[in-house]
C-alpha positions in Angstrom: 139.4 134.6 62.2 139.6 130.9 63.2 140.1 130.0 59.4 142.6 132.9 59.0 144.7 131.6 62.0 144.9 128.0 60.7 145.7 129.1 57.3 148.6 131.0 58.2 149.6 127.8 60.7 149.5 125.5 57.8 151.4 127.9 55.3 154.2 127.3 58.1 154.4 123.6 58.6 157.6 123.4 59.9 158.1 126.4 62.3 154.5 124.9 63.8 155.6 122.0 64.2 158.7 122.8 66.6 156.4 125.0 68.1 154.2 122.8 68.7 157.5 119.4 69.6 158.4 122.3 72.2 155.1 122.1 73.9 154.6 118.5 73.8 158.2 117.7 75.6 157.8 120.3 77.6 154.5 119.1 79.3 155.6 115.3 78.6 158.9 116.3 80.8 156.7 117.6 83.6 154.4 114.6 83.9 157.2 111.9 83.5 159.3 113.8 86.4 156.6 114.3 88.8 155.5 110.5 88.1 158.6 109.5 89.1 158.8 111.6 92.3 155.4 111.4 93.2 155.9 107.2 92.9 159.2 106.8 95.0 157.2 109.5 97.6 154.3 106.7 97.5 156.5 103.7 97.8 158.5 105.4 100.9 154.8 106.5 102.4 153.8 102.9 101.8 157.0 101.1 103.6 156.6 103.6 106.2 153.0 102.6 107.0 153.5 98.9 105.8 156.4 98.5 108.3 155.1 99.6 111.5 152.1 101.3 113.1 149.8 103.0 112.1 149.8 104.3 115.5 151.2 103.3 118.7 150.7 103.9 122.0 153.7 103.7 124.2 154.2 103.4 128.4 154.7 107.5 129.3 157.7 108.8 130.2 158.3 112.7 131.8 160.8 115.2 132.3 161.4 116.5 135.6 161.1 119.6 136.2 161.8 122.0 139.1 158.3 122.2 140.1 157.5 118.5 139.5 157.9 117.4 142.8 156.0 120.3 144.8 152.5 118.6 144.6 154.2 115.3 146.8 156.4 117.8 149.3 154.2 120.6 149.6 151.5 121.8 150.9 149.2 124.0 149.3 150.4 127.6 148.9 154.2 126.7 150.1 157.4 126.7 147.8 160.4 125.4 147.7 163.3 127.3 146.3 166.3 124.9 145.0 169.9 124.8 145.3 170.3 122.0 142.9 166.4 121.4 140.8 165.7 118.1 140.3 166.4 116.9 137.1 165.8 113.4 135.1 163.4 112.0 133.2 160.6 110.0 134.8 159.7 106.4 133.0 156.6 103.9 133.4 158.2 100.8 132.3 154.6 99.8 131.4 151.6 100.7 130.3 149.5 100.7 133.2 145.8 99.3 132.6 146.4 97.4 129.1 143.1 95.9 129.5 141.1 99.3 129.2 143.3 99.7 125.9 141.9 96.3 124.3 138.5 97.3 125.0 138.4 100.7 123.7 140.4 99.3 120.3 137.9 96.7 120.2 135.0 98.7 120.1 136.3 101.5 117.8 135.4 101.1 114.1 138.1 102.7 113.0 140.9 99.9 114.1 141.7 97.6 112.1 144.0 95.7 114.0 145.9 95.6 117.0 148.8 94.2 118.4 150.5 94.6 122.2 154.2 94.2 122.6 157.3 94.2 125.4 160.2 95.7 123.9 163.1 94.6 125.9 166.7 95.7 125.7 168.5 92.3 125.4 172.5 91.2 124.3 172.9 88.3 122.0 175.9 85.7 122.3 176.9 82.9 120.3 180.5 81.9 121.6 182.3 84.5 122.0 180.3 87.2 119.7 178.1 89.9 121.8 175.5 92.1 119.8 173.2 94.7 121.8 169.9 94.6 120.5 165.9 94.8 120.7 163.4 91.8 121.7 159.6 92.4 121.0 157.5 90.3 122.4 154.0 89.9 120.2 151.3 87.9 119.7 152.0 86.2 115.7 148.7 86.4 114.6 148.1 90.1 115.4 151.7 91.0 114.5 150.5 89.9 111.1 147.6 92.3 110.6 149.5 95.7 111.8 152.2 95.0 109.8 153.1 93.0 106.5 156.3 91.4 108.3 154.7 88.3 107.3 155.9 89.1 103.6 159.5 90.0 104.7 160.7 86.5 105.9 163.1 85.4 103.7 163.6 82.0 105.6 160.9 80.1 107.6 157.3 81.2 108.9 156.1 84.3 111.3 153.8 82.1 113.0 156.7 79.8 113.8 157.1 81.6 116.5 153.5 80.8 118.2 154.1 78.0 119.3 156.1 79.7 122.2 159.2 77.7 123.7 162.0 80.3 123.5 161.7 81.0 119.5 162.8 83.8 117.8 162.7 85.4 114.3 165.5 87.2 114.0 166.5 90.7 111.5 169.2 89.2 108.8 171.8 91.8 109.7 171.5 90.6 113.5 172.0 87.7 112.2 174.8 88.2 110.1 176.5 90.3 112.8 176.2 87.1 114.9 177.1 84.9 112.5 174.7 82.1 112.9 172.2 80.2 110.9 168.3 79.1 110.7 168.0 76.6 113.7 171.1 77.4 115.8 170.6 79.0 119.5 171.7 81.9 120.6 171.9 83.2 124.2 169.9 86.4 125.1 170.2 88.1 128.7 168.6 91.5 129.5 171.3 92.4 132.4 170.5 90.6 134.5 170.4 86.5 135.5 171.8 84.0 133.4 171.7 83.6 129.7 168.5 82.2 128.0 168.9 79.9 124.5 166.7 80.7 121.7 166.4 78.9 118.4 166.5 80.9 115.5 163.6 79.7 113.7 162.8 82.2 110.6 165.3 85.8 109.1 162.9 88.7 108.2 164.3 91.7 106.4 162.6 94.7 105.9 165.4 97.1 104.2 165.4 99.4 107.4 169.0 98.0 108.2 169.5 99.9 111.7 165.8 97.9 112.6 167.0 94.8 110.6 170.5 95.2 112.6 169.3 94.6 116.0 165.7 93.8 116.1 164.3 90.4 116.5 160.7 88.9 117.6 159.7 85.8 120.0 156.6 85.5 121.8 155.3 87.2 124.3 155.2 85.5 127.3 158.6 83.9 126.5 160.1 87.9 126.1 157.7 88.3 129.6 159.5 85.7 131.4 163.0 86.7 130.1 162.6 90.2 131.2 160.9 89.1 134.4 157.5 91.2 134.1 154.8 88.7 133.8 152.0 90.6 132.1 153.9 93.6 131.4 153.2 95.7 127.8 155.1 98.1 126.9 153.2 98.9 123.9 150.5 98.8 121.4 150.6 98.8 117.6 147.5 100.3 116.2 146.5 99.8 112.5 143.5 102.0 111.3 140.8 101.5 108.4 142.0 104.6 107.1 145.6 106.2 107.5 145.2 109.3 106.7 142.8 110.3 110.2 145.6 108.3 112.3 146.7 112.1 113.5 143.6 112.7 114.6 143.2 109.1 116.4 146.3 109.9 118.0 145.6 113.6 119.3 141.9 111.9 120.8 143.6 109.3 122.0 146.6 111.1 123.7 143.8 113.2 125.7 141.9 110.9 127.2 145.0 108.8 128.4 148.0 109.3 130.1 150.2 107.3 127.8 152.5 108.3 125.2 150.0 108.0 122.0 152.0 108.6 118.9 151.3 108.6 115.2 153.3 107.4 112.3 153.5 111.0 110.8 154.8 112.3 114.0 157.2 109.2 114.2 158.4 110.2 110.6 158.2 113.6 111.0 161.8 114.1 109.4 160.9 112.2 105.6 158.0 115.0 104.9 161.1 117.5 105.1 162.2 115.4 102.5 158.4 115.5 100.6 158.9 119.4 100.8 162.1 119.0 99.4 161.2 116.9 96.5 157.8 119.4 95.7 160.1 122.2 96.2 162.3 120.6 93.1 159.7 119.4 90.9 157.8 123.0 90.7 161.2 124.7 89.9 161.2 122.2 87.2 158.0 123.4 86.1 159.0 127.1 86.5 162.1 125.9 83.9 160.0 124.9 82.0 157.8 127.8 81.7 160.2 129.7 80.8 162.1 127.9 78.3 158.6 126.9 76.8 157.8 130.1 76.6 161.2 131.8 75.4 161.1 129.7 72.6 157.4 129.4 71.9 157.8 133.5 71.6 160.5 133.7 69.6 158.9 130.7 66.7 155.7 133.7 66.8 157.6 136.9 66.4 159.9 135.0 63.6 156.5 133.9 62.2 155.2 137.4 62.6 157.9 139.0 60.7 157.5 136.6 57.9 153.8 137.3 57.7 153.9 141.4 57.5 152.6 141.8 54.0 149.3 139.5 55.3 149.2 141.6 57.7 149.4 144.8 56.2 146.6 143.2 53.5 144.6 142.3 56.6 144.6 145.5 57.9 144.2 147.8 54.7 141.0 145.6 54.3 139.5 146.5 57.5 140.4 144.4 60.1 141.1 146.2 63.7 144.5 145.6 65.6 142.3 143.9 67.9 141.5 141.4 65.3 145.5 140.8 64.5 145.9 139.9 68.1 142.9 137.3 68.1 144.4 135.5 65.5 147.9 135.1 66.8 146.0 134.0 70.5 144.0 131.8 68.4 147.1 130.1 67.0 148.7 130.3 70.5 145.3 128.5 72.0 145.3 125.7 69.2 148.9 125.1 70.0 148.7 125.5 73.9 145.6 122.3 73.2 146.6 120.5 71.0 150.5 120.1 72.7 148.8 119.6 76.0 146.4 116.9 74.6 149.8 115.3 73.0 151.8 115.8 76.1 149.4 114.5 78.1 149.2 111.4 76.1 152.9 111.1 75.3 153.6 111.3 79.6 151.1 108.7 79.8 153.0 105.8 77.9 156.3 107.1 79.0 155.4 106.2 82.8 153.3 103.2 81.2 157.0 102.2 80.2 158.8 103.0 83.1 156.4 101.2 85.1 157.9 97.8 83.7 160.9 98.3 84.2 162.8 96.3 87.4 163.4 98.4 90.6 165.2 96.5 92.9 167.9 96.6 95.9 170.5 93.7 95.9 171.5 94.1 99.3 167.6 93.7 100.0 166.5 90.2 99.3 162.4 90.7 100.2 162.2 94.4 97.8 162.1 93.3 94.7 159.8 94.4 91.7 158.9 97.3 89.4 159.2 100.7 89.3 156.5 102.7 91.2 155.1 105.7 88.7 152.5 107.7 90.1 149.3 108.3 87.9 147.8 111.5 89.5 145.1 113.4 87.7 146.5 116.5 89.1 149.4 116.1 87.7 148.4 115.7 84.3 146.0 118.9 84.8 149.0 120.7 85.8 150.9 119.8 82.9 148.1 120.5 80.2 147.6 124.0 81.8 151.5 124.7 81.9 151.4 124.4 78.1 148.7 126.1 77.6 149.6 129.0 79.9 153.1 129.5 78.2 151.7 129.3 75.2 149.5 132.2 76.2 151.6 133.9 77.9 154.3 133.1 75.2 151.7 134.8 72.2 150.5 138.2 73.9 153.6 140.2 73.1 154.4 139.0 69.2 149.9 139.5 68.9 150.2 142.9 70.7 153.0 143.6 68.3 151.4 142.2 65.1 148.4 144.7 66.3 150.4 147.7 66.5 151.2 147.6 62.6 150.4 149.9 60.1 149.9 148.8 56.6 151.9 152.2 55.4 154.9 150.7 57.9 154.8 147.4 56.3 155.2 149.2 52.7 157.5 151.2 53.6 159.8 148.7 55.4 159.4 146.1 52.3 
């Protein structure tokens, strides 16, 4: 029956071929779409890890609520009842025993890196020009391995900054907003006392333009000593071996402390909403092309069927079963459903081997600049190969249940 189904394949060249064009495109459309989603979903993942954290751990803050205060004014068994509850929001303006924190990071085999910060609300001047912004106060040479800021400086050096003596390395749309240049002071106060000059010693820019707006670095004992808390953290910036169990580091961690432990997931919560989104559009793609795969996959067989009723009606007055009509037309639809898999595969392949060379880059970001990210997973090209094969299967049952159902006295008698 194999023999009989190629036959008949080959005694229709060109209706097999567009059959088999509609399968090829059709799975080559599914793997070059969900490349290209896939990819930009693995760039964003990687600037979002790249760019800050993998986790950080953060001084606490609470909520008040209106039993938060019965532990320190009553006694056991007493209430209170409230004609105004407390209300507010309780802040440590540090985290409280930073030294704990270094050892346990130390000594756990899954961190990588680690960096502790001071985060200080600040204002810049230069004349008369006043921006409210961020200063972070770091350590250079750890800032480096937690995050790749090192590769966004677009003038001067990260470690320029080490040195201490009231440097900072400023976000380029700070400094834009500012209007000053590479080696010019500014003045930075955090409320209160007078005005401290730094020099601008190196611009970093890391496309995130509300960070890139109003966030600058210096050292840490410099932002200490502006901010007048000598040996004060704020927080710690925690870079794993492996990203992907930085949820689970975070949930340990967050019980056996009392600070604010956060992962980057949970700090990014709102772009997976956009990942479901994007998987939600690329299998309604696929369902599309299902169907039109299979619409006209079905329609090529039952035109090829009708074409093919005197073999048929041979086939059958010879002895061959309905059952046997039907194998042969799956046959045909399994060779097809292959074959335009294996192609579409293949065909996918290059087309994302293409796209992959060609220039993806922001002009309004100076540091992002390179090729098009195209992802190559396996799953993706098993999905496609078994969306072509399924339509095709799918796409044959009716014209081979049809083909079956013939009788060779019908055929006659309709010739």
């Amino acid at each position: 029956m194999i023999s009989i189904a190629l036959r008949q394949m080959m005694a229709r060249k060109r209706q097999t071929a567009l059959t088999l064009l509609g399968i090829v495109f059709g799975s080559t459309a599914y793997i070059v779409m969900s490349g290209i989603l896939l990819g930009f979903r693995e760039y964003l993942v990687d600037q979002l890890i790249n760019n800050d954290a993998h986790v950080r751990i953060s001084a606490r803050n609470e909520v008040i609520h209106e039993d938060s205060l019965d532990d320190r004014l009553l006694d056991p068994g007493e209430r209170i009842r409230w004609i105004v509850p407390p209300s507010g929001r309780r802040d440590h303006a540090r985290i409280e025993n930073p030294s704990a924190w270094y050892n346990r990071l130390t000594s756990d085999a899954d961190v990588s890196a680690w960096s502790p910060q001071l985060a200080a609300k600040v204002i810049f001047r230069r004349g008369t020009i006043s921006e409210a912004g961020k200063m972070i106060g770091i350590f250079p040479g750890r800032q480096e391995k937690v995050t790749v800021i090192r590769s966004q400086m677009i003038h001067g050096e990260f470690r320029d900054i080490a040195e201490g003596g009231n440097r900072l390395i400023m976000g380029e749309g700070l400094r834009e907003l500012l209007g000053a240049r590479t080696s010019e002071a500014v003045h930075v106060t955090v409320g209160r006392g007078d005005a401290v000059p730094f020099k601008i010693v190196g611009v970093f820019q890391t496309g995130n333009k509300a960070f890139d707006d109003s966030t600058c670095f210096a050292y840490l004992s410099d932002v200490q000593r502006l901010n007048r808390t000598p040996g004060v953290i704020t927080d710690i910036a925690v870079r794993l071996r492996d990203v992907s169990a930085s949820r689970a580091k975070s949930d340990f961690w967050a019980r056996i402390s009392q600070e604010n432990v956060r992962s980057w997931e949970e700090t990014n919560a709102n772009f997976f909403s956009i990942f479901r989104l994007q998987d939600a559009i690329r299998y309604s793609m696929s369902i599309s092309i299902l169907v039109v795969a299979g619409f006209g996959i079905y329609n090529i067989l039952n035109i090829v069927i009708n074409q093919k009723k005197r073999e048929i009606a041979i086939l059958r007055s010879i002895g061959f079963e309905s059952r046997d009509i039907v194998v042969i037309f799956l046959i045909q639809g399994v060779i097809l459903g292959v074959a335009g898999g294996l192609i579409g595969m293949i065909l996918g392949y290059l087309v994302c081997l293409k796209l992959e060379t060609l220039n993806f880059s922001n002009p309004l970001i100076q540091t992002k600049t390179g090729k098009m990210m195209v992802s190559y997973r396996l799953a993706t090209y098993v999905q496609a190969y078994l969306l072509a094969l399924v339509s095709t299967l799918v796409a044959s049952v009716l014209p081979a249940r049809s083909a079956g159902r013939l009788a060779p006295i019908e055929i006659i008698r309709g010739e």
